[in-house]
N, C-alpha and C positions, 0 to 999 in steps of 0.2 A: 493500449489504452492510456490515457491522461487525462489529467483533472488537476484542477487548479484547488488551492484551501487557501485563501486568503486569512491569516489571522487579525482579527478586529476590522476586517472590511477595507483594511489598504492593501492599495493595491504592489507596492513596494516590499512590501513586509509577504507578499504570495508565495506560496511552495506549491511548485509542481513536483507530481505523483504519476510514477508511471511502471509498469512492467518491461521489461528489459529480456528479451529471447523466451520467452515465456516462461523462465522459473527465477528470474530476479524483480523483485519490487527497491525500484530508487526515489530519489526526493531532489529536487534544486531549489535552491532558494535563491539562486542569480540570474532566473531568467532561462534556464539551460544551457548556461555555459559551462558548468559541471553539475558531476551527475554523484549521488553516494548511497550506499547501501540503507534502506529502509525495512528492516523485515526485524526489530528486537519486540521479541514476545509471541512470533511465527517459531513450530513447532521445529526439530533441528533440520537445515537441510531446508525448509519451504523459503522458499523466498530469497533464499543468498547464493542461489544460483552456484553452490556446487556441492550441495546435497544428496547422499544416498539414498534417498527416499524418489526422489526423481519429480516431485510433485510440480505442474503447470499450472499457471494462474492465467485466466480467461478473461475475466471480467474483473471492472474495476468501475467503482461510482461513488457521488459525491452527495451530499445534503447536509443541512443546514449545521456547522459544526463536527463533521464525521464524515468519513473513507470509508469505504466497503472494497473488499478482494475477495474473488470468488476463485477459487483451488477446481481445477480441471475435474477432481474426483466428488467434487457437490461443498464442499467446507466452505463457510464463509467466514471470513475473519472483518474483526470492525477496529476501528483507531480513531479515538474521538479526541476531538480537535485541543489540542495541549498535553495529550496522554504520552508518554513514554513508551511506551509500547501495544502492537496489536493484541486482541482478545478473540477467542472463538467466539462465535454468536452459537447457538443452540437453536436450530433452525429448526419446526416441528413440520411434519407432512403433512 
């Protein structure tokens, strides 16, 4: 998956968001000419792609100010737009 987060609506200042073999979440901010580890505040191991926990991420979407990643095993995590790090959402059935 990818998704673009443009911060303040230019289009230059855009980071792309994306999963990487499906247990890395990365970021660019050049376009995709490089690519860097985006997973601070992801539990150890989710998301940085060489975790013992072994966790997949599936899904991956965007809205107004905020990322969403959805974890192979139902977790979803959120990162709203300027945040420093991802947050588990508390998802109800």
């Amino acid at each position: 998956g990818l998704v673009v987060d443009g911060d303040d609506g230019l289009v230059e200042a855009a980071r792309l968001v994306g999963i990487h073999s499906s247990t890395r979440i990365v970021t660019s901010t050049d376009g995709g000419a490089t690519w860097q580890a985006y997973h601070d505040g992801l539990p150890e191991g989710e998301g940085s792609g060489g975790g013992s926990n072994g966790t997949s991420f599936s899904a991956i979407g965007a809205g107004p100010g905020f990322l969403l990643v959805g974890a192979g095993d139902g977790t979803v995590y959120r990162r709203d737009q300027g945040a420093a790090a991802w947050t588990k959402v508390d998802v109800k059935d």
